[in-house]
py3Dmol code that shows the C-alpha trace and the ligand (Angstrom):
import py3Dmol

protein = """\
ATOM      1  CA  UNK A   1      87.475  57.315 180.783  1.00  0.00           C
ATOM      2  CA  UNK A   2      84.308  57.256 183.395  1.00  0.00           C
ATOM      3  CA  UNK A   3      82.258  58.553 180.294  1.00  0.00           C
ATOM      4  CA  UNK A   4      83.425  55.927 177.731  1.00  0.00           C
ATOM      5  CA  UNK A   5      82.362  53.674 180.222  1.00  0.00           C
ATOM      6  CA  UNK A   6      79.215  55.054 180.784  1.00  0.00           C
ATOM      7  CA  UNK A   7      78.453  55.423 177.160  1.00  0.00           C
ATOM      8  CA  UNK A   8      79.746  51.781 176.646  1.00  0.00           C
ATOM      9  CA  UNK A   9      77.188  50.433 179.387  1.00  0.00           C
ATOM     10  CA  UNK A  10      74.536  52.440 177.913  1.00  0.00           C
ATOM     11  CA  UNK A  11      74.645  50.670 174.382  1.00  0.00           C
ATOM     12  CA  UNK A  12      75.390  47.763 176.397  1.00  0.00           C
ATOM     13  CA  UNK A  13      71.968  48.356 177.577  1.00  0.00           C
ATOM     14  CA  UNK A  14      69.857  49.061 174.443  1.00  0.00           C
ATOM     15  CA  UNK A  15      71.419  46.008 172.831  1.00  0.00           C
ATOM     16  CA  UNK A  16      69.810  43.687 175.895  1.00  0.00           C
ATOM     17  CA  UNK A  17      66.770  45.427 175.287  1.00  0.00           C
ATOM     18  CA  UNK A  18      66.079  44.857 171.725  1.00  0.00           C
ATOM     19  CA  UNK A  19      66.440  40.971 172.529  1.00  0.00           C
ATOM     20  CA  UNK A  20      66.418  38.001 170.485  1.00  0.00           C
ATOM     21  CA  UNK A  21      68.072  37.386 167.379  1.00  0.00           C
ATOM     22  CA  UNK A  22      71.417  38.240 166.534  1.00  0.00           C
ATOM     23  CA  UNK A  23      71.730  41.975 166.314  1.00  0.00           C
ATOM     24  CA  UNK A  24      75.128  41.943 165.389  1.00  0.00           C
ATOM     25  CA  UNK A  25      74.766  39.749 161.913  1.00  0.00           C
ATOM     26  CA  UNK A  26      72.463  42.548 160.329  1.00  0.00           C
ATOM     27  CA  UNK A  27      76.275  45.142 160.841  1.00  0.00           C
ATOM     28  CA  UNK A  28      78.228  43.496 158.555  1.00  0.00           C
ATOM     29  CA  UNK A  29      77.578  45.511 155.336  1.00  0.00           C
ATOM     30  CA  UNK A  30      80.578  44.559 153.939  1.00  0.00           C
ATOM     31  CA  UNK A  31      81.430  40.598 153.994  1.00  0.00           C
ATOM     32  CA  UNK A  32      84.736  39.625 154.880  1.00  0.00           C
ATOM     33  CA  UNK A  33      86.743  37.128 152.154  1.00  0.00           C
ATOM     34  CA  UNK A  34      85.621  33.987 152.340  1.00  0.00           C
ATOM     35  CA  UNK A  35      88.627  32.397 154.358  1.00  0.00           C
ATOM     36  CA  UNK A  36      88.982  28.940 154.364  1.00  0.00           C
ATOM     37  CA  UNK A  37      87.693  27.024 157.371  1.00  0.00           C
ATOM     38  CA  UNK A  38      89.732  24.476 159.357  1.00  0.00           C
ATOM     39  CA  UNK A  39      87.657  22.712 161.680  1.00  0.00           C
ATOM     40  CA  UNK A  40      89.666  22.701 165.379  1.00  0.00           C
ATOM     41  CA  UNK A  41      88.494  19.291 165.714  1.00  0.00           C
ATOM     42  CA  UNK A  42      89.319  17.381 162.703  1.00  0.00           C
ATOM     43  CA  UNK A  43      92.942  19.175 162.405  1.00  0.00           C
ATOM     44  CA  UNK A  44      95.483  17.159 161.551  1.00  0.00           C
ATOM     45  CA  UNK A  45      99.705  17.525 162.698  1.00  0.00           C
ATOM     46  CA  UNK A  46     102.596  16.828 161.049  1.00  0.00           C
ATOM     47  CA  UNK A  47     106.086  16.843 162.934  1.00  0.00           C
ATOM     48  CA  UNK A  48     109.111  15.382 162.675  1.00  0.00           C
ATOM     49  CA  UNK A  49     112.772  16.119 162.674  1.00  0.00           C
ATOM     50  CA  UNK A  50     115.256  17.085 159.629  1.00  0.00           C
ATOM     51  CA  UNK A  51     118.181  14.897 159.152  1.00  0.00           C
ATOM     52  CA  UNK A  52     121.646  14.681 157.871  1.00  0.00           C
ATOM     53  CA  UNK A  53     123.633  12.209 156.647  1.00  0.00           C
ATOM     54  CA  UNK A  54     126.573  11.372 154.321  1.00  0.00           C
ATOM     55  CA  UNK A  55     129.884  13.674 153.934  1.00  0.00           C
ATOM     56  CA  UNK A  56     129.647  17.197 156.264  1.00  0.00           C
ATOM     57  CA  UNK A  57     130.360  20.046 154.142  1.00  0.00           C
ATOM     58  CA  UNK A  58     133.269  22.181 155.277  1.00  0.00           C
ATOM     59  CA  UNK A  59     132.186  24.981 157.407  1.00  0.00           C
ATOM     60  CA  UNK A  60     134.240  28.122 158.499  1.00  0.00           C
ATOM     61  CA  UNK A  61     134.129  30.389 160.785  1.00  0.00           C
ATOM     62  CA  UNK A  62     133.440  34.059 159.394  1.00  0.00           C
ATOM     63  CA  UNK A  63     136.053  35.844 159.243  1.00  0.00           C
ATOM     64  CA  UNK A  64     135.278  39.388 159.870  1.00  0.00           C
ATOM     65  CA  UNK A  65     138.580  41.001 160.338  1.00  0.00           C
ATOM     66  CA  UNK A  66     139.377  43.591 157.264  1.00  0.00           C
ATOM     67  CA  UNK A  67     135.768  45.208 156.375  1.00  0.00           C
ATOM     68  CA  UNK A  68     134.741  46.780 159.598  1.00  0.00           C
ATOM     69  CA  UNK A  69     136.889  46.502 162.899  1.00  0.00           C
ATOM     70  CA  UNK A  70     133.389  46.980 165.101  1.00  0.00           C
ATOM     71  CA  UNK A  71     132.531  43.836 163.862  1.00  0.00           C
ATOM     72  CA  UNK A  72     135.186  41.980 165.145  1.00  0.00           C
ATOM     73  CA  UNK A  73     135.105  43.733 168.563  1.00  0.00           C
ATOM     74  CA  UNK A  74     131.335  42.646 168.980  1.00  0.00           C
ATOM     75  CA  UNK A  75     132.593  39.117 169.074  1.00  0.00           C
ATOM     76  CA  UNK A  76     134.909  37.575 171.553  1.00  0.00           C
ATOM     77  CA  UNK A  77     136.261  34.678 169.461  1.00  0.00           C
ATOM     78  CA  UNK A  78     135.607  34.179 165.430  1.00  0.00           C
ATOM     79  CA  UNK A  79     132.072  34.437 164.386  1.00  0.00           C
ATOM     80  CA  UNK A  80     130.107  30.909 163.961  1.00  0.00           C
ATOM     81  CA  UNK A  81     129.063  30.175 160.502  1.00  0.00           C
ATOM     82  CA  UNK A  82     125.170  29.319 160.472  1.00  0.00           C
ATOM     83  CA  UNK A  83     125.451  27.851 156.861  1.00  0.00           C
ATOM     84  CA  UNK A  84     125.720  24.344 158.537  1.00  0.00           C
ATOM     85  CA  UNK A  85     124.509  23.821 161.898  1.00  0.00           C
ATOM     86  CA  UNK A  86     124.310  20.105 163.188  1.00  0.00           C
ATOM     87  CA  UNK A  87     124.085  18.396 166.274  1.00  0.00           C
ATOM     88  CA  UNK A  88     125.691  15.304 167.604  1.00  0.00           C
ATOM     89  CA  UNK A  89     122.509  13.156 166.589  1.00  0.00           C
ATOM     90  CA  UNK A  90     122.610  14.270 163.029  1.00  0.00           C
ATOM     91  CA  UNK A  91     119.304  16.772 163.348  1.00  0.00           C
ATOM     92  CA  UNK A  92     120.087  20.003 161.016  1.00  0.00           C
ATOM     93  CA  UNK A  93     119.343  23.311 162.223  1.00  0.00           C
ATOM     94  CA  UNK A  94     118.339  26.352 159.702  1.00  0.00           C
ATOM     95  CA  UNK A  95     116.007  24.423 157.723  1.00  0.00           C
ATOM     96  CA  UNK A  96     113.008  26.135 156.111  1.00  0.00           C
ATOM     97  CA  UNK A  97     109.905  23.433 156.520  1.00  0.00           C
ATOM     98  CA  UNK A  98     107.006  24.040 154.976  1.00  0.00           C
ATOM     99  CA  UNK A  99     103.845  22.857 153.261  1.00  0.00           C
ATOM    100  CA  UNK A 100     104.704  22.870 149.367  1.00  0.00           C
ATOM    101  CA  UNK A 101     101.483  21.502 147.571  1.00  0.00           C
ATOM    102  CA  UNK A 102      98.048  20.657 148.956  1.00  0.00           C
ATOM    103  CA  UNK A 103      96.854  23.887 149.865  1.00  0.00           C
ATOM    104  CA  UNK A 104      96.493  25.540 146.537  1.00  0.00           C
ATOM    105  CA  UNK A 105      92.659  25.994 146.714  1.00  0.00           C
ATOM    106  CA  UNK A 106      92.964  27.474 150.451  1.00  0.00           C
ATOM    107  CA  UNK A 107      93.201  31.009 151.418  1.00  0.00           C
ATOM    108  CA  UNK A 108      93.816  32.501 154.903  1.00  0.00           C
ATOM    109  CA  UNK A 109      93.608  35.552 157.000  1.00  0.00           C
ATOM    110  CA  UNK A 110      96.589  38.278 156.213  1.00  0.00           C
ATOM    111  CA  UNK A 111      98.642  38.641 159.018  1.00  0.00           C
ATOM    112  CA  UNK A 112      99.338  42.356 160.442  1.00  0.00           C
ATOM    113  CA  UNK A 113     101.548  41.256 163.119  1.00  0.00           C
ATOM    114  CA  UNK A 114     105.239  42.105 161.694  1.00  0.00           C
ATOM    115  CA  UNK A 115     107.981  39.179 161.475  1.00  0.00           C
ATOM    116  CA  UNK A 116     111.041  40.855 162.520  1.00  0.00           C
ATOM    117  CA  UNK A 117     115.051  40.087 161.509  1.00  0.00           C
ATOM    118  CA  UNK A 118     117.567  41.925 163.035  1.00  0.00           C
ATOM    119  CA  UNK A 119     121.331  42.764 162.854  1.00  0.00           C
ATOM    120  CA  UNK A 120     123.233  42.285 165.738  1.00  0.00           C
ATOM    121  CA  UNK A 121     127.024  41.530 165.800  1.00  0.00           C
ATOM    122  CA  UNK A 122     127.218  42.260 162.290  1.00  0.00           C
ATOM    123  CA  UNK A 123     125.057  39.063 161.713  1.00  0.00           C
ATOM    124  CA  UNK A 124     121.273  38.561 160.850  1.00  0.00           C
ATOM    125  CA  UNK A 125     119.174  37.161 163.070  1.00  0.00           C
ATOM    126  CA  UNK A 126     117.702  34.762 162.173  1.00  0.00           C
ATOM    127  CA  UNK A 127     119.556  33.490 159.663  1.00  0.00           C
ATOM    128  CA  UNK A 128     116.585  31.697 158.626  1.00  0.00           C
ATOM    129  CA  UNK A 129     112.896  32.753 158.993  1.00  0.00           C
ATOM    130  CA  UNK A 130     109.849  33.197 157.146  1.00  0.00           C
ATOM    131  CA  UNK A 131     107.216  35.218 156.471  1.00  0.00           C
ATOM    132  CA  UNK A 132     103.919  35.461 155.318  1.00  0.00           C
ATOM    133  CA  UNK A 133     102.592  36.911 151.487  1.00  0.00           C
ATOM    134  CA  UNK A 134     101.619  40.595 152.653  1.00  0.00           C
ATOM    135  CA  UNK A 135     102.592  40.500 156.308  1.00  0.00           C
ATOM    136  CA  UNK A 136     104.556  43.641 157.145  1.00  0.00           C
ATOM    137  CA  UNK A 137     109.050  42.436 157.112  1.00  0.00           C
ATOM    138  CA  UNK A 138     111.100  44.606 159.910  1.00  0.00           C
ATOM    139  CA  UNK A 139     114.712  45.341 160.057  1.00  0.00           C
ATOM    140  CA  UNK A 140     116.074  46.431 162.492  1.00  0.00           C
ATOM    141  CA  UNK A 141     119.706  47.632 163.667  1.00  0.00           C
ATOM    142  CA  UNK A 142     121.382  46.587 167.204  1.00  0.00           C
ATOM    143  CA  UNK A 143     124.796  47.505 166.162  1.00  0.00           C
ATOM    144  CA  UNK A 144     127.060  50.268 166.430  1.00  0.00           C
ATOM    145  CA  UNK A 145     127.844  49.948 162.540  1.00  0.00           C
ATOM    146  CA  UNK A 146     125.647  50.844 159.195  1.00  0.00           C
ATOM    147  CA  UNK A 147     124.571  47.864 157.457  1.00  0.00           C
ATOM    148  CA  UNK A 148     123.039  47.684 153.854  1.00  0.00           C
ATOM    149  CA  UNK A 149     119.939  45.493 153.642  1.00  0.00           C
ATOM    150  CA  UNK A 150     119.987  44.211 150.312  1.00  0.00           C
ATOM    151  CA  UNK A 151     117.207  41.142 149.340  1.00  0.00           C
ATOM    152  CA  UNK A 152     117.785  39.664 146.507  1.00  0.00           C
ATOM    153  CA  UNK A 153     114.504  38.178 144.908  1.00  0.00           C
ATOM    154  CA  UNK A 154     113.744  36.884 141.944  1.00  0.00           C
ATOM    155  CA  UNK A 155     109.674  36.961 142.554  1.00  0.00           C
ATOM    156  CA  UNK A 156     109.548  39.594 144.590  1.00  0.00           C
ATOM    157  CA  UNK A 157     111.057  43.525 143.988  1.00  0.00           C
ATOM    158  CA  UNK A 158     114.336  43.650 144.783  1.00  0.00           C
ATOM    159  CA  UNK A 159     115.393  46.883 147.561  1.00  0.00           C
ATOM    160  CA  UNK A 160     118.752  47.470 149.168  1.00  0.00           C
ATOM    161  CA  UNK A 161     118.294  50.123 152.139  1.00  0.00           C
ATOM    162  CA  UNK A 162     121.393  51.325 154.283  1.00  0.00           C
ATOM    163  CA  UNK A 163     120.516  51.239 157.797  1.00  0.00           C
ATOM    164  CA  UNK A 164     123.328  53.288 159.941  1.00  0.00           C
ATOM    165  CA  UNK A 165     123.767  52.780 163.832  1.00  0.00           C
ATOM    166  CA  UNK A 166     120.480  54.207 165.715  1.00  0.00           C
ATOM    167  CA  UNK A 167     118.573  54.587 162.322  1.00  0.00           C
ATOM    168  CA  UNK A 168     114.665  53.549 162.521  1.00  0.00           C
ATOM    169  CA  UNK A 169     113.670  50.205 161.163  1.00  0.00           C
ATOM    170  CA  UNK A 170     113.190  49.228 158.035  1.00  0.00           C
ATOM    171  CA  UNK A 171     109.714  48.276 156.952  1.00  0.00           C
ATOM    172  CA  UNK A 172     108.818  46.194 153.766  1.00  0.00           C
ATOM    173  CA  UNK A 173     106.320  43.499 152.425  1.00  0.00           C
ATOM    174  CA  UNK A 174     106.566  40.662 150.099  1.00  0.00           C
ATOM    175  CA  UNK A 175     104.126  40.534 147.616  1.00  0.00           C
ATOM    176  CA  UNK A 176     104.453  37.346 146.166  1.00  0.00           C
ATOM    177  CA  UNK A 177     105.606  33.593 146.921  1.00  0.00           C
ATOM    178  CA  UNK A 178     108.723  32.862 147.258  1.00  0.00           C
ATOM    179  CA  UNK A 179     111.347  30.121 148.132  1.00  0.00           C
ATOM    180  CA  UNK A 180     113.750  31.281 149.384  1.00  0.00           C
ATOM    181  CA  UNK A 181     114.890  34.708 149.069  1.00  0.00           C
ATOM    182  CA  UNK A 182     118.977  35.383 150.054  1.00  0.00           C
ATOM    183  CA  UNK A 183     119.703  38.637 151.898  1.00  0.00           C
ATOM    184  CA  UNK A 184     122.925  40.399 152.086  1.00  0.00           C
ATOM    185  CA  UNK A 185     124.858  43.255 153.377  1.00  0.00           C
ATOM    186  CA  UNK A 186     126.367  45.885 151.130  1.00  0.00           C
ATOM    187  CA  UNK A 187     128.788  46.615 153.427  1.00  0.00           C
ATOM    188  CA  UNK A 188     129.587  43.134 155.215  1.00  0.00           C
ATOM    189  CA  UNK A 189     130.385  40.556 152.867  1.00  0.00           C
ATOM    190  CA  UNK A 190     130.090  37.730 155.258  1.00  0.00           C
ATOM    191  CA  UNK A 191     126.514  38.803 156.319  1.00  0.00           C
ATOM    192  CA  UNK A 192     123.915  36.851 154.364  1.00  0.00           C
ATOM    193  CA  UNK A 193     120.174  35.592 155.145  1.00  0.00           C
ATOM    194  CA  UNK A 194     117.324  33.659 153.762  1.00  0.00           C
ATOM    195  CA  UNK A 195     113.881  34.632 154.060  1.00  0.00           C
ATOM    196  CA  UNK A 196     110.546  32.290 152.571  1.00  0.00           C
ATOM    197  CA  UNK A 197     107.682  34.117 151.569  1.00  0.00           C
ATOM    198  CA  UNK A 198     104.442  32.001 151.579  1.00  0.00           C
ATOM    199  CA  UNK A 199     100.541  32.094 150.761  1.00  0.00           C
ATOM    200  CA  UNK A 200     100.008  30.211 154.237  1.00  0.00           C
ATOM    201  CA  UNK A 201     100.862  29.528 157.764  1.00  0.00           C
ATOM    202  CA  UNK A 202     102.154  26.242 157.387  1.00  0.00           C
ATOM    203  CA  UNK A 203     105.660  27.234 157.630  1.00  0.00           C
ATOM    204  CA  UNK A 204     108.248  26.483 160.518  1.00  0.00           C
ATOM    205  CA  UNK A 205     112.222  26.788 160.780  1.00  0.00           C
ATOM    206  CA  UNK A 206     114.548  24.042 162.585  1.00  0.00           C
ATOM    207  CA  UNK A 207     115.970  24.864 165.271  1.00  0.00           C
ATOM    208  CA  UNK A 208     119.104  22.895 167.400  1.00  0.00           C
ATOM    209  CA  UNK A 209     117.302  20.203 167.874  1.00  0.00           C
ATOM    210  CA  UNK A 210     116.187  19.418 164.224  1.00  0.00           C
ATOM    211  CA  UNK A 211     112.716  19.395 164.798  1.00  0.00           C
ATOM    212  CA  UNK A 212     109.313  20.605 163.811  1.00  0.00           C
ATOM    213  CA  UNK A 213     105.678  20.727 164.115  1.00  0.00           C
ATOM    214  CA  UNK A 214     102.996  22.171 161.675  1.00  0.00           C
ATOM    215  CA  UNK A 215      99.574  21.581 163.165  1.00  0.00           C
ATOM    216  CA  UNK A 216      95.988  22.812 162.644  1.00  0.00           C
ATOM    217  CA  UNK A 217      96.068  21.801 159.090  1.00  0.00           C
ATOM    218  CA  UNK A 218      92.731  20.238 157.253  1.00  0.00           C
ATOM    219  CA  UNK A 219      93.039  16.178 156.526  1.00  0.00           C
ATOM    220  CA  UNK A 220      94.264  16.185 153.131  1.00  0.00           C
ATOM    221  CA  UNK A 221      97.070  15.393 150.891  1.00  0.00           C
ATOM    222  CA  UNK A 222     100.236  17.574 151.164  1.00  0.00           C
ATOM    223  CA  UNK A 223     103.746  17.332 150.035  1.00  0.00           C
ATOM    224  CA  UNK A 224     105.877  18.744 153.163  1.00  0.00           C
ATOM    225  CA  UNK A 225     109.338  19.926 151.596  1.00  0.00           C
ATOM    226  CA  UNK A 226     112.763  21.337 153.796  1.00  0.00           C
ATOM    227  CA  UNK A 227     114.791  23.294 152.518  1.00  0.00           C
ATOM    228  CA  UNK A 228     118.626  23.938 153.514  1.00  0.00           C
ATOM    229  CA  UNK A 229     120.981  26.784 151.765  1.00  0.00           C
ATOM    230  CA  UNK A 230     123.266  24.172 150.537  1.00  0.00           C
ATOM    231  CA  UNK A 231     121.590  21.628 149.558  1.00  0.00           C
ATOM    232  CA  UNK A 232     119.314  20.000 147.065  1.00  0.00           C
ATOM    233  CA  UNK A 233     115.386  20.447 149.069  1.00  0.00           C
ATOM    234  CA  UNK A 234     114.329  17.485 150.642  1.00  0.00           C
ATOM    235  CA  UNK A 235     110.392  16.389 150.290  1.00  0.00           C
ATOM    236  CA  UNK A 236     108.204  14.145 150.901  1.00  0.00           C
ATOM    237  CA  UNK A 237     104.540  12.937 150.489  1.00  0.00           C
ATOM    238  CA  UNK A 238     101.368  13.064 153.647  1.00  0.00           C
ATOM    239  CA  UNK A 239      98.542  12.021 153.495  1.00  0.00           C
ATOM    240  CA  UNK A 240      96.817  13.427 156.601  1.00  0.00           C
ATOM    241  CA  UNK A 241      93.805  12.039 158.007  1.00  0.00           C
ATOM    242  CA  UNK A 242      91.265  13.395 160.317  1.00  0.00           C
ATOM    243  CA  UNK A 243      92.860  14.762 163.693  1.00  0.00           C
ATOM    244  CA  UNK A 244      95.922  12.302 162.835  1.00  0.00           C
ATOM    245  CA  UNK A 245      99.081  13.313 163.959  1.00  0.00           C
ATOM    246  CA  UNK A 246     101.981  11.745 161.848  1.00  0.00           C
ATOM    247  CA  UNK A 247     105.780  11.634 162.152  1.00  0.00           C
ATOM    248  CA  UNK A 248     108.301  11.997 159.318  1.00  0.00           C
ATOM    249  CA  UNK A 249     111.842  12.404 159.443  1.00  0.00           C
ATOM    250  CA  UNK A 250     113.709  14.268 156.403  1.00  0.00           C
ATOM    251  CA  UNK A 251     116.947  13.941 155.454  1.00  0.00           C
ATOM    252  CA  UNK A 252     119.198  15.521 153.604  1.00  0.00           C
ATOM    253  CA  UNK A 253     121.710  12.716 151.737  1.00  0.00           C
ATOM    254  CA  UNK A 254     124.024  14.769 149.578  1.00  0.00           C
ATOM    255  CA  UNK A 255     125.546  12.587 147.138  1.00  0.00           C
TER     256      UNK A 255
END
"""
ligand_1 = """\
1
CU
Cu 126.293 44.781 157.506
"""
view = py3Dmol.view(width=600, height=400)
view.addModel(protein, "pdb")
view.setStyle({"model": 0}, {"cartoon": {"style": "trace"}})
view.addModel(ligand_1, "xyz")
view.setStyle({"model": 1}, {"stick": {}})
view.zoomTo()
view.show()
């Protein structure tokens, strides 16, 4: 350690010495992909809150008694559904918000961080969530059961991958675009998911209280859409100025 730091100072050093100019511009043999530049200061924000109104679906709660007993147990009354989640205000939960036109021409930085779903009470978790074109997808398993991670693309490759109790995550990527794709369980019938894949990071799931932000985008014309799993997608047309920040409300109005 006292040596790296030595040798660390040293270059340090030499560096100073050379002075002037930017030595560090003539070590980029390779250029990096030409990302595309959002200026901090003319960034622009959309948020608002997701919405909805006219006759409530009927909701259940899963029943989980018959495939797998451990499932049950993990749960001290019956299971919430998460197929329709909405407050006393109206705001809808479990929406998939996201930026579906107006950045065709842009391209951005991969992300290497992981987006991770779990399985915990025989449920995943999220129920909801997205993910980015290339960024690495991790499942993992908190339960005492094996589950059967099974996406179901249409875009995309389609893998199913048992996962018993204490087995090491599961690690996949998305390749291409893609809105939305449903994940199940082999083995659970009840257990079911939706995951978005997009080309951006304009992306954003509601949570209790309805609401959402995407910021940092470039002025420009978008179409923000919000998806829900059982019902028609809800969208609607920005136009985003210069550091604006502008509120919309979406609502879903099943007929
Ligand atoms: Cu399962």
């Amino acid at each position: 350690m006292r040596r790296r730091k030595f040798v660390l100072a040293g270059s340090g050093a030499i560096l100073a010495a050379c002075g002037g100019g930017s030595p560090t511009e003539s070590k980029k043999p390779d250029a990096p992909r030409a990302y595309t530049k959002i200026d901090p200061a003319t960034a622009a924000t959309i948020n608002g809150k997701v919405l909805f109104s006219g006759k409530k679906p009927t909701t259940r709660p899963i029943d989980m008694s018959g495939e797998d007993s451990e499932c049950k147990r993990m749960h001290s009354g019956a299971a919430v559904a998460e197929d329709f989640v909405q407050n006393a205000d109206g705001a809808l939960a479990n929406v998939f918000v996201y930026i579906s036109a107006g950045l065709e021409n842009a391209t951005f930085e991969p992300v290497t961080t992981p987006a991770q779903m779990d399985q915990k009470g025989c449920m995943f978790k999220p129920h909801v969530m997205g993910v980015r074109v290339g960024q690495p997808f991790i499942v993992t398993n908190s339960d005492p059961v094996t589950h059967n991670v099974h996406p179901m693309p249409e875009k995309n490759r389609e893998w199913n991958q048992g996962q018993p109790a204490g087995a090491p995550k599961i690690e996949r990527v998305f390749t291409e675009p893609e809105i939305m794709i449903p994940v199940k369980c082999n083995v659970h019938s009840w257990m079911k998911a939706y995951v978005g894949v997009v080309p951006h990071p304009f992306f954003t799931v509601t949570g209790g209280t309805g609401t959402f932000e995407l910021k940092g985008l470039p002025p420009g014309e978008y179409t923000i859409r919000a998806w829900h799993e059982r019902f028609p997608a809800v969208e609607q047309k920005v136009t985003l100025s210069a550091s604006a920040s502008q509120t919309i409300d979406l609502t879903f109005k099943p007929a």
